[in-house]
C-alpha positions, 0 to 999 in steps of 0.5 A: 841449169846445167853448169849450176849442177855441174858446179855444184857437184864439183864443189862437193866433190871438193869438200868430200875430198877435203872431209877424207883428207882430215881423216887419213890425218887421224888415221896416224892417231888411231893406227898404234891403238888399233894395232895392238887390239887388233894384235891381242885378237890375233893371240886369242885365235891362235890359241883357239886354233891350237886348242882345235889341233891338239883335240883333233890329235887326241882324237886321231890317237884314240881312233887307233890305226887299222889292222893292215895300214897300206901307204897311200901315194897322195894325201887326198887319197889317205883322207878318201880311203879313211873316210870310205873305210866306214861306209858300207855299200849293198853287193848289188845295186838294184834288180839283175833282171833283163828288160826288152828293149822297145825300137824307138819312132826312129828306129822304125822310120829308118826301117820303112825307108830302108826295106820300101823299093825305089 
């Protein structure tokens, strides 16, 4: 029972092969004709891309530069110091008031242990 699955699997492993083999064939058909859609949607996105850079660039123009420009000595630091300049932060985070802190269980332990006598 065994070798008939076997043989039978080889057998269309075979015929699979044969199948992928015709393909690849008429690949070489089909590759000119491909090529060329594939190069025109190529054109398209260029163009598209180029559209973007040129809107990001009249925005960046009209935003206009700040009163006192600092160079900055990296790239991801000019963009951090662009984006943060907008946001405005509260003086002080949370209350100033001062809490007591409360011993902990082995706080207390260790202090039993070490004021006990031997």
């Amino acid at each position: 029972m065994l070798d008939e699955i076997q043989a039978t699997s080889l057998v269309l492993l075979i015929i699979a092969q044969l199948i992928l083999i015709r393909g690849c064939f008429g690949i070489r058909q089909e590759l000119p004709a491909q090529g060329g859609v594939i190069g025109s949607k190529f054109d398209v996105i260029s163009e598209l891309i180029d559209e973007v850079a040129q809107l990001i660039s009249d925005l960046t123009d009209t935003i206009g530069q700040p009163a006192n420009p600092q160079p900055s000595s990296n790239p991801m630091e000019a963009i951090l110091t662009s984006l943060i300049s907008n946001m405005t932060m509260p003086k002080e985070h949370g209350s100033q008031e001062e809490r007591e802190i409360h011993p902990t269980d082995e706080d207390t332990k260790t202090l039993e242990t070490q004021t006990q006598p031997n």
